[in-house]
N, CA, C and O of each residue as an XYZ file, in Angstrom:
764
protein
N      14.773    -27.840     -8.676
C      15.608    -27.774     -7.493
C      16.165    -29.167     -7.225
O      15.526    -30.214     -7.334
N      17.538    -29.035     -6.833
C      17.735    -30.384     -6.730
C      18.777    -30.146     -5.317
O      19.396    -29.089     -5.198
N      18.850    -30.911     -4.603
C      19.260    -31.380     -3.412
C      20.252    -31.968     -2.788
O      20.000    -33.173     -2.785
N      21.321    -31.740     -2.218
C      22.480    -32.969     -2.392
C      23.349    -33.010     -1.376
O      24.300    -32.228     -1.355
N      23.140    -33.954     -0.364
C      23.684    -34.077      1.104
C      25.648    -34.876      0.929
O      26.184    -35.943      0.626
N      26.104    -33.198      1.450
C      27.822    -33.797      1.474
C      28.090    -34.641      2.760
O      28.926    -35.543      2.814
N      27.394    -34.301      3.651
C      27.840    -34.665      4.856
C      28.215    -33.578      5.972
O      28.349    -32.390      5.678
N      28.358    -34.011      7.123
C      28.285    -33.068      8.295
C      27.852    -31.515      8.212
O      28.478    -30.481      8.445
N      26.444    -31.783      7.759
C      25.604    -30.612      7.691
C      25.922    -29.778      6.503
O      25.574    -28.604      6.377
N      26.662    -30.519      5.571
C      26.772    -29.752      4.160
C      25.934    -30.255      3.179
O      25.781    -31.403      2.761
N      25.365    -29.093      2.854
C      24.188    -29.432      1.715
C      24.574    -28.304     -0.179
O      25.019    -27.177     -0.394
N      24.239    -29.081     -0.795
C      24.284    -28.311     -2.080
C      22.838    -28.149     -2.821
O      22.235    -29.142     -3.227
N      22.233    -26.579     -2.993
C      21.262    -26.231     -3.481
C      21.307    -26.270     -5.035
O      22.142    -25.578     -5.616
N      20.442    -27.052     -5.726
C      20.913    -26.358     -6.932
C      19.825    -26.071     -7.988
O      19.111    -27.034     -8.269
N      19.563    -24.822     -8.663
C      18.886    -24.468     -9.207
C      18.997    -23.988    -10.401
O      18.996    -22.758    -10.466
N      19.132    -24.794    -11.747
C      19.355    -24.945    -12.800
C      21.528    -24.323    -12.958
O      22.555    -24.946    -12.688
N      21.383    -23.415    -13.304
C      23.302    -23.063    -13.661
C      23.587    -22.929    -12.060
O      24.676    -23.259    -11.590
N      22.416    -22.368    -11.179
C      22.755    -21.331     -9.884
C      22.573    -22.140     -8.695
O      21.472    -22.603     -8.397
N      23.868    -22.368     -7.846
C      23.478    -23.032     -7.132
C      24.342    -22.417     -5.683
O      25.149    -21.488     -5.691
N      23.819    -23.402     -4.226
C      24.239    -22.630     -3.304
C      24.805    -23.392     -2.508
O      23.971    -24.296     -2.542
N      25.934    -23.915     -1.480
C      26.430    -24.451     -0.779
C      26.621    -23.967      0.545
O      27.348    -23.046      0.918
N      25.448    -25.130      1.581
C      25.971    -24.777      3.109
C      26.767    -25.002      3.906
O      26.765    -26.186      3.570
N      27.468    -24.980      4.669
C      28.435    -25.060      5.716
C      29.793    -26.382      4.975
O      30.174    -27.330      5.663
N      30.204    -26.187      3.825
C      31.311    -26.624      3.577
C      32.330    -26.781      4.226
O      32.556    -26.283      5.329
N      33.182    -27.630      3.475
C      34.693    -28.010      4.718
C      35.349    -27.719      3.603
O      34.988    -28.198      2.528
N      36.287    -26.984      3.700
C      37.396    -26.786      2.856
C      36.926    -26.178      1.667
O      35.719    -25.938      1.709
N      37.464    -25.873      0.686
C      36.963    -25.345     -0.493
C      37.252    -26.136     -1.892
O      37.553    -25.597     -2.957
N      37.109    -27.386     -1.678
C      36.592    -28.481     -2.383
C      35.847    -28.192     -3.581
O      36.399    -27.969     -4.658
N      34.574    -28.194     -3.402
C      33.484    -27.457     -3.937
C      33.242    -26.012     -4.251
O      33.812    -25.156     -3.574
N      32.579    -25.737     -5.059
C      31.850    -24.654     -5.569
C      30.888    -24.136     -5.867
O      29.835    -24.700     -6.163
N      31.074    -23.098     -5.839
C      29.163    -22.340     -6.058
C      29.350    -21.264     -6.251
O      30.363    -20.565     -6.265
N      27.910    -21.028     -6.478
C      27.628    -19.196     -6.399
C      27.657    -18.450     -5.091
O      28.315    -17.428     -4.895
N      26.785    -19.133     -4.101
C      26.912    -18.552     -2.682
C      27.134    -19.437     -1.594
O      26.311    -20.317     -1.343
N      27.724    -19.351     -1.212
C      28.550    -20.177      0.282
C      27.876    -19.369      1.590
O      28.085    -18.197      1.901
N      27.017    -20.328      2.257
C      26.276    -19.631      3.424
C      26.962    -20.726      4.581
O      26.872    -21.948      4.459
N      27.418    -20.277      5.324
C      27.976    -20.817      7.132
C      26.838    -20.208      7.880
O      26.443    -19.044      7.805
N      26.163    -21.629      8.952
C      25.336    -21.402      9.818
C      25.789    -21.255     11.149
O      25.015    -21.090     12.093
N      27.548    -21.333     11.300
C      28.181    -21.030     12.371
C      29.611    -20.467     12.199
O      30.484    -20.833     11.412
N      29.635    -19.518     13.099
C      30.733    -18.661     12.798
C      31.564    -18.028     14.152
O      31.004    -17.522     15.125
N      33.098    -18.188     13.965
C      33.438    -17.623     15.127
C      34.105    -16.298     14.679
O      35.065    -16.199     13.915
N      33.300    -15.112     15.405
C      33.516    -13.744     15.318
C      35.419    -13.497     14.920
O      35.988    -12.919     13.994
N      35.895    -14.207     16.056
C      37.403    -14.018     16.488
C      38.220    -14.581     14.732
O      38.995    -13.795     14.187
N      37.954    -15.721     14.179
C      38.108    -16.225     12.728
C      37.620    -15.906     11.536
O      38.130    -16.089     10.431
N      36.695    -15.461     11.792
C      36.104    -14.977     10.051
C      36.796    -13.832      9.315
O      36.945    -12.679      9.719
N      37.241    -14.439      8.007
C      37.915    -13.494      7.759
C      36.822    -12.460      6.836
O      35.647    -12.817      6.760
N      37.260    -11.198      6.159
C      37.128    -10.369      5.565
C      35.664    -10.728      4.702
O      35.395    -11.772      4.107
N      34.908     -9.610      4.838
C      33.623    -10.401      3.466
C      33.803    -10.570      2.329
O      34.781    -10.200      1.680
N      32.824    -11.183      1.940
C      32.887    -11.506      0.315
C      31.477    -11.361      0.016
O      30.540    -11.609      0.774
N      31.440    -11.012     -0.949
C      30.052    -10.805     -1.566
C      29.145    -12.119     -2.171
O      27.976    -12.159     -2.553
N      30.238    -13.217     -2.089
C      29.611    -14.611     -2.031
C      29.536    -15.699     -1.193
O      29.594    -16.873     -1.560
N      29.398    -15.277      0.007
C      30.202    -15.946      1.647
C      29.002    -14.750      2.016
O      28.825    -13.562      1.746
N      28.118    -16.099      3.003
C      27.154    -15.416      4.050
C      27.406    -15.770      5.323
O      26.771    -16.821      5.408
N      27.997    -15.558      6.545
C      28.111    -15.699      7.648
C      27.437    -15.774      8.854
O      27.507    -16.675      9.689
N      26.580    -14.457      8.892
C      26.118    -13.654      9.501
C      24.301    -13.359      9.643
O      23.827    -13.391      8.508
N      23.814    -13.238     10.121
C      22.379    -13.113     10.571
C      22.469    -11.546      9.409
O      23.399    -10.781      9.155
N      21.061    -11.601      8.952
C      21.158    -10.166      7.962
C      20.077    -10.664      6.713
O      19.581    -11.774      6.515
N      19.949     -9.580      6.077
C      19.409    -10.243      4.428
C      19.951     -9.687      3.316
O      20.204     -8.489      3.197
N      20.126    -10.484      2.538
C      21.237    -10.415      1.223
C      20.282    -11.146      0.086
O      19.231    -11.706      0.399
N      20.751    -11.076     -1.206
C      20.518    -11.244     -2.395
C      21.817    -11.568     -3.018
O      22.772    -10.824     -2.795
N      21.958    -12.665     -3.823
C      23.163    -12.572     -4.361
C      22.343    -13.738     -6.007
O      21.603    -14.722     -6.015
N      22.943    -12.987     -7.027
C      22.366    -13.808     -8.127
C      20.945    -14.256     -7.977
O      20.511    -15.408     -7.929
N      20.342    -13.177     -7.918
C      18.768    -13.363     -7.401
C      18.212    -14.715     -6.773
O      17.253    -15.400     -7.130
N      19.318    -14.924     -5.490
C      19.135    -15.873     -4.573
C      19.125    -14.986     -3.381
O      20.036    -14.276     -2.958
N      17.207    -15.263     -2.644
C      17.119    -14.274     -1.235
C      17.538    -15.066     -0.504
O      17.347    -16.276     -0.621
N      18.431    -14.314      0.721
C      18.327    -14.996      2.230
C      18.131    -14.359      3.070
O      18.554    -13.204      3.127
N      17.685    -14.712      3.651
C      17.364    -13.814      5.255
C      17.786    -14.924      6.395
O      17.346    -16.074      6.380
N      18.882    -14.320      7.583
C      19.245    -14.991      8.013
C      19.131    -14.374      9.642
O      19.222    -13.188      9.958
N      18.919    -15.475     10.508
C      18.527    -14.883     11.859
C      19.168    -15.890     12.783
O      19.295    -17.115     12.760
N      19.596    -14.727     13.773
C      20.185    -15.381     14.653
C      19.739    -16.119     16.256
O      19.179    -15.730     17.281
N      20.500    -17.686     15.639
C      19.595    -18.581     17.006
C      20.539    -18.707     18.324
O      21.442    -19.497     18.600
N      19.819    -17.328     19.209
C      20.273    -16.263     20.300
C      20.290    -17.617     21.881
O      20.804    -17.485     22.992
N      19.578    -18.683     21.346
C      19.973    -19.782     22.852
C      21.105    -20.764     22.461
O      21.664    -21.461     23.308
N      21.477    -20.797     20.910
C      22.447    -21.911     20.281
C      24.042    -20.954     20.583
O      25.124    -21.455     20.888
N      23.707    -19.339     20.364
C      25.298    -18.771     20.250
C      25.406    -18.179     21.379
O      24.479    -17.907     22.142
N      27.022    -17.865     21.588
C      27.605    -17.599     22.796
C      28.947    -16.770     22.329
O      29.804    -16.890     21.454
N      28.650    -15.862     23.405
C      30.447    -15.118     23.145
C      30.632    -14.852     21.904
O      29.925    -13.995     21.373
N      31.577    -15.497     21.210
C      31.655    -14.874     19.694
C      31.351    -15.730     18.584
O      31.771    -15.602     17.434
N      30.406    -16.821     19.133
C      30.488    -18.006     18.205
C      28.631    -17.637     17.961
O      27.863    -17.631     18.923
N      28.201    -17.374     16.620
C      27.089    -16.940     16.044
C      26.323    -17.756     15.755
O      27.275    -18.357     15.258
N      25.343    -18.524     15.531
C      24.537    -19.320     15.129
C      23.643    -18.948     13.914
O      22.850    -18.419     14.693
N      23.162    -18.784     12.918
C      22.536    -18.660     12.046
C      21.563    -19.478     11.281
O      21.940    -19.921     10.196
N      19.916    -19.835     11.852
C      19.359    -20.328     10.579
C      19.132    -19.574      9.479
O      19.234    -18.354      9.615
N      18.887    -19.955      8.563
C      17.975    -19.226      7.497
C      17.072    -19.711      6.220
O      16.740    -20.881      6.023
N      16.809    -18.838      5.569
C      15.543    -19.202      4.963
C      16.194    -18.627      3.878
O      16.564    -17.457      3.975
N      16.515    -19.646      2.240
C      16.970    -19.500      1.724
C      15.980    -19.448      0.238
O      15.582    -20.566     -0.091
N      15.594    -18.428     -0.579
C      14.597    -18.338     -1.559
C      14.683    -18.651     -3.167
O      14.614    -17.697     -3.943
N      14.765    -19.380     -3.441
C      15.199    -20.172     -5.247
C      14.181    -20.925     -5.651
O      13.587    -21.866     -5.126
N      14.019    -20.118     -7.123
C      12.909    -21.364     -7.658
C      11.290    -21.533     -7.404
O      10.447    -22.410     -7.597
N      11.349    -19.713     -6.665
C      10.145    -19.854     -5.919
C      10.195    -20.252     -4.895
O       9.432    -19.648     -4.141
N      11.154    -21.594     -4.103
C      10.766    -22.407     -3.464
C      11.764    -22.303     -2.340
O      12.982    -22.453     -2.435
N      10.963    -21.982     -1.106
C      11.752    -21.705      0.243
C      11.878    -23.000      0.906
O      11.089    -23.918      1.130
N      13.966    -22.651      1.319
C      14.398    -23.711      2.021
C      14.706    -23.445      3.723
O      15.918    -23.268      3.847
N      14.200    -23.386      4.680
C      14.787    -23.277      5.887
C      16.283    -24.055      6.148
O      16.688    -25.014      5.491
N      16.713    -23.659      6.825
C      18.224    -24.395      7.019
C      18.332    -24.000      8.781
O      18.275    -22.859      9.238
N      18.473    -25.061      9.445
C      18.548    -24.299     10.796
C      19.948    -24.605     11.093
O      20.531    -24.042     12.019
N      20.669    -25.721     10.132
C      22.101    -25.255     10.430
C      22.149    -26.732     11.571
O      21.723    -27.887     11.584
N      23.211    -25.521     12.718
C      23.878    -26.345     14.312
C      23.442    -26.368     15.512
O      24.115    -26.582     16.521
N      21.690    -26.031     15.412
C      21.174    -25.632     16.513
C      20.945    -26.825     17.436
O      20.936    -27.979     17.005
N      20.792    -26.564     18.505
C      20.461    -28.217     19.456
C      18.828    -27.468     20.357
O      17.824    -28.171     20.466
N      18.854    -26.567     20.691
C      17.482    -26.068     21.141
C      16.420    -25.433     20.430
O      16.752    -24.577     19.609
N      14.987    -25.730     20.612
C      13.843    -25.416     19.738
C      14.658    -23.458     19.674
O      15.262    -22.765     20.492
N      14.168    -23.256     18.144
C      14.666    -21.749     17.893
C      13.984    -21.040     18.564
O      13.151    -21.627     19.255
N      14.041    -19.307     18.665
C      13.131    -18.234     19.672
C      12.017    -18.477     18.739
O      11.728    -19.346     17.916
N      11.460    -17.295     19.210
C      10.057    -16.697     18.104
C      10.593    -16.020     16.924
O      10.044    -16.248     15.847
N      11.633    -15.182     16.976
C      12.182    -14.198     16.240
C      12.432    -15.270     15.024
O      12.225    -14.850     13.885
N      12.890    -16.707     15.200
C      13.629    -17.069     14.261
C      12.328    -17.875     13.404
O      12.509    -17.951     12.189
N      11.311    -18.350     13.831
C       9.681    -18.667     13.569
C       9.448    -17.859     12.315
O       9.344    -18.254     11.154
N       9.370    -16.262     12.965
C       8.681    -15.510     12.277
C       9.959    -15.051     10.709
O       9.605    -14.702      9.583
N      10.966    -15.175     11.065
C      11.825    -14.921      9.953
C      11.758    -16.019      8.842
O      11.834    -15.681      7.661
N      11.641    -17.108      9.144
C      11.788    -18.301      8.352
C      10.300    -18.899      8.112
O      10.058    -20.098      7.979
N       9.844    -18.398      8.097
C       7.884    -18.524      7.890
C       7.421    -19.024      7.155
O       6.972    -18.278      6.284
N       7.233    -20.216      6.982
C       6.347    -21.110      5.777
C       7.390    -21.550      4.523
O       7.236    -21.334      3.321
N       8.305    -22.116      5.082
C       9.337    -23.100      4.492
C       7.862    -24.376      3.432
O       6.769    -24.926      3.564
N       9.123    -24.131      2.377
C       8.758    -25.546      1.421
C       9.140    -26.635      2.370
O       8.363    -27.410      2.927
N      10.678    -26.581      2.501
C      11.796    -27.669      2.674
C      12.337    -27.053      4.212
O      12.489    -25.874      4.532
N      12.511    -27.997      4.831
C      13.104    -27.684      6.220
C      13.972    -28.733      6.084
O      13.712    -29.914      5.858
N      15.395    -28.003      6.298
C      16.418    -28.817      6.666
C      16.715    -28.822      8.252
O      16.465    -27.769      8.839
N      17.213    -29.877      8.988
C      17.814    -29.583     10.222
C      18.197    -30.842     11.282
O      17.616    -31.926     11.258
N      19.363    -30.467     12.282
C      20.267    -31.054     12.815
C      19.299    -31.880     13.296
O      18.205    -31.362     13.525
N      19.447    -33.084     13.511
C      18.877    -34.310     13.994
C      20.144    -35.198     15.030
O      20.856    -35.919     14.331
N      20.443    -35.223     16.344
C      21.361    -36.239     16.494
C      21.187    -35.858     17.948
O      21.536    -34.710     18.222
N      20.808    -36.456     18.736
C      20.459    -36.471     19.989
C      21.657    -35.729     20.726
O      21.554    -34.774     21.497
N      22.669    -36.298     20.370
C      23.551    -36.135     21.294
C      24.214    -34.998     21.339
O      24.597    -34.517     22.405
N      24.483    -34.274     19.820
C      25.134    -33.018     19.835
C      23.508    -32.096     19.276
O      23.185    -31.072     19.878
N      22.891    -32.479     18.443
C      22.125    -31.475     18.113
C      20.422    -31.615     18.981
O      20.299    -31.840     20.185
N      19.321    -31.424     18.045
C      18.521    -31.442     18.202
C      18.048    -33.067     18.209
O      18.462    -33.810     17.319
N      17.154    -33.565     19.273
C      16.488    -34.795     19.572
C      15.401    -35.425     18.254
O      15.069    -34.672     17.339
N      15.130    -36.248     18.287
C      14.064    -36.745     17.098
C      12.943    -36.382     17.917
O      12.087    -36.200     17.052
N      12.298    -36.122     19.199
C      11.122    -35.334     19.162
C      11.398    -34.080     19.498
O      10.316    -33.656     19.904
N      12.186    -33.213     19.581
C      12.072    -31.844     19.120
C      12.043    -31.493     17.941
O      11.303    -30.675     17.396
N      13.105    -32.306     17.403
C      12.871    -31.928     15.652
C      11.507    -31.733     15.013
O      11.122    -30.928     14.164
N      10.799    -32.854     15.771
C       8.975    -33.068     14.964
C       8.441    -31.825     15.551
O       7.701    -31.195     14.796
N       8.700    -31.185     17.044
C       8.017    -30.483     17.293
C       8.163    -29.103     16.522
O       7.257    -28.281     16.383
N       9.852    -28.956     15.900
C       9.857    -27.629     15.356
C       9.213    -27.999     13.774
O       8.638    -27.128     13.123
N       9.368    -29.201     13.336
C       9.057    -29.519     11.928
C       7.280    -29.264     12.066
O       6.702    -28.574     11.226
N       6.683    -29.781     12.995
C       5.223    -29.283     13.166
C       5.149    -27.643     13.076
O       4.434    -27.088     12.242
N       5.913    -26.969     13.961
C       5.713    -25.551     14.173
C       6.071    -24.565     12.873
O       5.506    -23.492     12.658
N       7.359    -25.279     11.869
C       7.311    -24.566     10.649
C       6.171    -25.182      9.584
O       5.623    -24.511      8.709
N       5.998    -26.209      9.774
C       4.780    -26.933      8.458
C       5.643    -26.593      7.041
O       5.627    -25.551      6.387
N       6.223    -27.548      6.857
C       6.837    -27.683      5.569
C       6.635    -28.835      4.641
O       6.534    -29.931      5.193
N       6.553    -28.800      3.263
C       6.220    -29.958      2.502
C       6.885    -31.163      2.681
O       6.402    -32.279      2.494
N       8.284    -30.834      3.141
C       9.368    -31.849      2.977
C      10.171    -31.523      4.451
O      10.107    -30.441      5.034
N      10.951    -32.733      4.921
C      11.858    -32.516      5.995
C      12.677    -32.748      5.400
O      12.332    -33.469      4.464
N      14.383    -32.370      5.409
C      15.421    -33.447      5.638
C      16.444    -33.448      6.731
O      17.369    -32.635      6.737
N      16.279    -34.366      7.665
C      17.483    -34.264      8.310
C      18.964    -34.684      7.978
O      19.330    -35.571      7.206
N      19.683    -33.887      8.700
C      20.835    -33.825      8.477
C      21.769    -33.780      9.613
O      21.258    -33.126     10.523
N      23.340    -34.372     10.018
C      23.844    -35.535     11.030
C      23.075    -36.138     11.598
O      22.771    -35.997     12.782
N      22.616    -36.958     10.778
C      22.136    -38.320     11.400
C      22.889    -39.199     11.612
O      23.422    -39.644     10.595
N      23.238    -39.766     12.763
C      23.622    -41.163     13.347
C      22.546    -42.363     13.712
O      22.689    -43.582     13.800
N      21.661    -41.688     13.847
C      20.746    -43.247     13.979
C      19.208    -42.829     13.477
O      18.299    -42.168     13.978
N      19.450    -43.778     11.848
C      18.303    -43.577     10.979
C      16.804    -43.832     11.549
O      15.828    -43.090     11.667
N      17.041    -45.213     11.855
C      15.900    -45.709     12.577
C      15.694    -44.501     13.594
O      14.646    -44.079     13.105
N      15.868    -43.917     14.323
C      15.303    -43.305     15.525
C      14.482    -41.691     14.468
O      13.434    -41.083     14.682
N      15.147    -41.569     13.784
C      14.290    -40.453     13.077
C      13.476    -40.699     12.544
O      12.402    -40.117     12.698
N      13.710    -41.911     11.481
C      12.680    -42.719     11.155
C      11.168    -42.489     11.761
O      10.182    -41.920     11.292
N      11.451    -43.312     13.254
C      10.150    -43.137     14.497
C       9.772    -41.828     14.644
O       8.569    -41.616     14.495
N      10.382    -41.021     14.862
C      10.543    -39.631     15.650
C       9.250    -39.186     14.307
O       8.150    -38.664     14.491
N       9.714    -39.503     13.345
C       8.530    -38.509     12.236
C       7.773    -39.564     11.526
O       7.451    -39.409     10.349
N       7.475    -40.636     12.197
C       6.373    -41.754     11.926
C       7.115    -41.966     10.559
O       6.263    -41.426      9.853
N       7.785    -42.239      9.952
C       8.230    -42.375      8.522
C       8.509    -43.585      7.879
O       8.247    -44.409      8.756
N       8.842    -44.144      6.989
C       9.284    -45.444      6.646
C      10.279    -45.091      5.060
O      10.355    -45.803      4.058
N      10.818    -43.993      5.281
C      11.549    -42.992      3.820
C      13.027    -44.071      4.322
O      13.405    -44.373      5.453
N      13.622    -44.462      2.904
C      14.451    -45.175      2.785
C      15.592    -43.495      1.949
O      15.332    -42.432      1.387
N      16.488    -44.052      2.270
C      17.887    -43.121      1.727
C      17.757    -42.865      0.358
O      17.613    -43.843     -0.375
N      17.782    -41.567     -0.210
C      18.118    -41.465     -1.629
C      19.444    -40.536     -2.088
O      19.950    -39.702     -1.337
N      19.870    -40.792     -3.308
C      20.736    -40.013     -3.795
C      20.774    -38.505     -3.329
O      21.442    -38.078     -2.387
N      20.048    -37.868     -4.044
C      19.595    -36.424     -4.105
C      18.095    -36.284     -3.746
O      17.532    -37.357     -3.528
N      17.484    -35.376     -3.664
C      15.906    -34.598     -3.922
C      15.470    -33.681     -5.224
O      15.688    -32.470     -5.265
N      15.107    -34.097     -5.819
C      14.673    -33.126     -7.011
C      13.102    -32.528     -7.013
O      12.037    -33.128     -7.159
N      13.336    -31.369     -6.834
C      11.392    -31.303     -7.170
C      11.516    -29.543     -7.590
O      12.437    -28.726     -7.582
N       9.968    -29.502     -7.965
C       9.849    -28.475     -8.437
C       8.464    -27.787     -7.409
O       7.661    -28.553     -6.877
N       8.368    -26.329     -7.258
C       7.403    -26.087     -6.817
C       5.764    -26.315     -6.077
O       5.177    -26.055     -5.027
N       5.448    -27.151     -7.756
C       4.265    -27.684     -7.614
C       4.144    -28.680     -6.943
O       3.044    -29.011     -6.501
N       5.343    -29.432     -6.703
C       5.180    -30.627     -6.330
C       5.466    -30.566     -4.618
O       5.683    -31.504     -3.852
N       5.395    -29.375     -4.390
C       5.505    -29.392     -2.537
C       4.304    -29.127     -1.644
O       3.976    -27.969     -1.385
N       3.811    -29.908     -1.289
C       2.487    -29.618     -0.385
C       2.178    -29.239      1.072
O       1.971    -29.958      2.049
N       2.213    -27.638      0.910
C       2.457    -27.522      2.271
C       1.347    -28.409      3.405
O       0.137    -28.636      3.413
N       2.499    -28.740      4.301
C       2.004    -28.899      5.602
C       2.088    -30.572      5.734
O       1.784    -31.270      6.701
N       2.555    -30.924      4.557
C       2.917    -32.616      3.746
C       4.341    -33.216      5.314
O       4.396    -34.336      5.823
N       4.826    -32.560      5.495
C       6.240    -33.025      6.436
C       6.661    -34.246      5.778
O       7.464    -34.918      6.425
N       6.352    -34.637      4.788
C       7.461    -35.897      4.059
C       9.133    -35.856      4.722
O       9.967    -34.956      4.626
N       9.187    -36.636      5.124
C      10.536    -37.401      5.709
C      11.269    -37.720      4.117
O      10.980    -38.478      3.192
N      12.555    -36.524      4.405
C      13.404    -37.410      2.906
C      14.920    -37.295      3.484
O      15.536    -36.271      3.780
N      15.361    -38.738      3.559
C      16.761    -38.868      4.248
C      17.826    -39.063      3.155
O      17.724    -40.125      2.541
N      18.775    -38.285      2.811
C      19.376    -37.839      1.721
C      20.575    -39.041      2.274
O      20.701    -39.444      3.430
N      21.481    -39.504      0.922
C      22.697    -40.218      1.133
C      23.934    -39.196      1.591
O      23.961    -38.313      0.734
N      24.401    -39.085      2.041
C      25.703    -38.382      2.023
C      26.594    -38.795      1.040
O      26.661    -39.993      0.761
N      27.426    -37.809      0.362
C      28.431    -38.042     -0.688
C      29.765    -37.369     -0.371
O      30.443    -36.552     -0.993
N      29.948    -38.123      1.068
C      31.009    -37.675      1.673
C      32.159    -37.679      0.876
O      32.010    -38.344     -0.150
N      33.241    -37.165      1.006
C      34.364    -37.412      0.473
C      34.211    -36.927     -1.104
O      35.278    -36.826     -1.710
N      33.266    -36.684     -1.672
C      33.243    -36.284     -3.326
C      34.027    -34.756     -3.275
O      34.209    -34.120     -4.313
């Protein structure tokens, strides 16, 4: 599995040929499955069988997701979606654009994450001690946050001293649940 932070909450999954891309800007990039963790009802166009939008569970190229909707983040027609994305054996939570700790519903859907990804930025998303508190409540081997504006404060927030890397590569074995390793990915904005 390998790991790869575009920037503003875009991440690329990739698992040997098969790989998966979250919340993209433009269609730049490519993949097998394109999952959006926010969606406005009134804009989305037509489905695709490789475009996940929507709270639900799907399979696509024997990649599971199950996706649930975070019911205090959406409003009116604008949807919120974390999910729990399954490759490699190895489960990724994604909570996406949320700024408030998720319900229960979304706990029990996304249940024992390897890898927890999620919004970190005080100001629009989630705080550096809520984050720890939901990163405690899923127990995952690995964190990574994602829009970060101020390293140092996450840094603190998850006792850490993890310096920036390229990508994340790992394999199964090498995830220990309940580990919360802090891994702050580079962005490769603009690629």
């Amino acid at each position: 599995m390998v790991i790869t932070n575009y920037g503003d909450g875009c991440f690329r999954l990739q698992s040997g040929e098969v790989s998966v891309l979250v919340d993209p800007e433009g269609n730049r990039l490519k993949a097998d499955l394109i999952i959006f963790t926010s969606t406005d009802l009134k804009d989305a166009p037509e489905g695709d069988a490789t475009i996940i939008r929507l709270p639900g569970e799907y399979e696509v190229d024997g990649i599971e997701v199950d996706g649930a909707q975070a019911m205090a983040d959406s409003s009116g027609n604008k949807i919120k979606t974390c999910y729990l994305i399954r490759m490699e054996d190895i489960k990724i939570a994604v909570l996406g654009q949320v700024s408030l700790e998720p319900s229960s519903d979304v706990y029990d859907r996304l249940e024992e994450p390897d890898i927890l990804i999620l919004p970190v930025d005080k100001q629009n998303y989630l705080s550096g001690d809520l984050a720890t508190k939901i990163a405690k409540q899923f127990d995952p081997a690995v964190v990574i946050p994602t829009f970060v504006k101020n390293e140092a404060e996450v840094k603190k927030a998850f006792e850490s001293k993890a310096e920036p890397i390229e990508k994340f590569v790992c394999k199964k074995k090498d995830l220990v649940a309940g580990k919360k390793e802090l891994v702050i990915l580079e962005s490769k904005r603009g690629v």
